[in-house]
C-alpha positions as CSV (number, residue, x, y, z in Angstrom):
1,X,121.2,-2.7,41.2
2,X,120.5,0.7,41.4
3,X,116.3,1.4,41.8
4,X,116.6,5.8,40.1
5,X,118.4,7.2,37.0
6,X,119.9,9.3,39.9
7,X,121.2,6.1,41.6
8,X,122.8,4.6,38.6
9,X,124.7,7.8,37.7
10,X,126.3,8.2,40.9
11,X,127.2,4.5,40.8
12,X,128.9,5.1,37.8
13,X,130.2,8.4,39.4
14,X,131.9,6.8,42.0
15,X,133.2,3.6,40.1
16,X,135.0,6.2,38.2
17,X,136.6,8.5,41.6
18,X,137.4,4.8,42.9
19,X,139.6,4.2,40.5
20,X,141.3,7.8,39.8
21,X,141.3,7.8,44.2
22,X,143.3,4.3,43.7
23,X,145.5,5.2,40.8
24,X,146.3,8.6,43.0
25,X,147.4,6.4,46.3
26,X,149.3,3.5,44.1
27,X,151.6,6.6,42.2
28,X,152.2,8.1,46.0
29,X,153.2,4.8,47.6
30,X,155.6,3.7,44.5
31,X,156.8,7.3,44.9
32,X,157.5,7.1,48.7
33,X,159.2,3.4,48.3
34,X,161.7,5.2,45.8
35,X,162.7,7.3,47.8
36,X,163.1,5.1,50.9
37,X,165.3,2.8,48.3
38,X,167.4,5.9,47.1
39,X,167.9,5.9,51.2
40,X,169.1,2.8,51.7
41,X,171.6,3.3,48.4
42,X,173.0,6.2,50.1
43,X,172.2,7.9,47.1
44,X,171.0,11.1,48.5
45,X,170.9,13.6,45.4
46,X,168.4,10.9,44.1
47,X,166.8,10.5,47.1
48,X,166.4,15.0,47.7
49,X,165.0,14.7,43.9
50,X,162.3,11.7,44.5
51,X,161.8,13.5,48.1
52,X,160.7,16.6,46.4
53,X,158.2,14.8,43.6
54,X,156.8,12.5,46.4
55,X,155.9,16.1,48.4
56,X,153.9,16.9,45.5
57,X,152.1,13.3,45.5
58,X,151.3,13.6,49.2
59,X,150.2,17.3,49.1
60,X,147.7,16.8,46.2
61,X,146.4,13.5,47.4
62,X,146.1,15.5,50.9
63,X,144.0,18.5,48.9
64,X,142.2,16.5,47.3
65,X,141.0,14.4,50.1
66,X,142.1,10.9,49.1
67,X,144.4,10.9,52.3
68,X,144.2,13.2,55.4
69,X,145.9,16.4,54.9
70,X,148.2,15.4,58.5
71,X,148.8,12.0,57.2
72,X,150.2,13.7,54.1
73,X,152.3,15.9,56.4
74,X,153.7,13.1,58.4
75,X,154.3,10.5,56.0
76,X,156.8,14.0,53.9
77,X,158.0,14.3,57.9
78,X,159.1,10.9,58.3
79,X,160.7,10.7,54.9
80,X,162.4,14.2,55.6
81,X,163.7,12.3,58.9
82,X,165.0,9.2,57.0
83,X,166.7,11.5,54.8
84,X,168.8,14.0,57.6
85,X,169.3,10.5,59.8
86,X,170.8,8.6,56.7
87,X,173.3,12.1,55.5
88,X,174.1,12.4,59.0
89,X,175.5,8.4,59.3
90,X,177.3,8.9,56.5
């Protein structure tokens, strides 16, 4: 338990970022698995369209500090590879 009044707020304060930090990263993996699924469909319009909204994810997680900003860049790098590699065996 917290021993200040200055103590128990930021307790409070970061049971809150905890879970908007978790809610964040859960919505950007789920995003990320769709489009690897829409990969291994062969679906690629679906797959340029979740691409694109998963880019969004990973950028404003990366801003905002809940991931690295060059993790964000390599996790929409790697997707962008799965992408090209799976159009070009098809």
């Amino acid at each position: 338990m917290p021993n200040s009044r200055s103590a128990a707020k930021r307790l409070r304060q970061n049971a809150v970022l905890q879970q908007r930090n978790k809610a964040i990263k859960s919505a950007m993996k789920t995003q990320i698995k769709t489009v690897m699924t829409a990969v291994s469909e062969g679906d690629f319009e679906k797959a340029d369209a979740e691409f694109r909204a998963a880019a969004k994810k990973l950028d404003r997680a990366g801003a905002r500090g809940i991931i690295h900003r060059n993790t964000a860049s390599r996790k929409k790098s790697r997707l962008s590879a799965a992408i090209r590699k799976a159009k070009a065996t098809a």
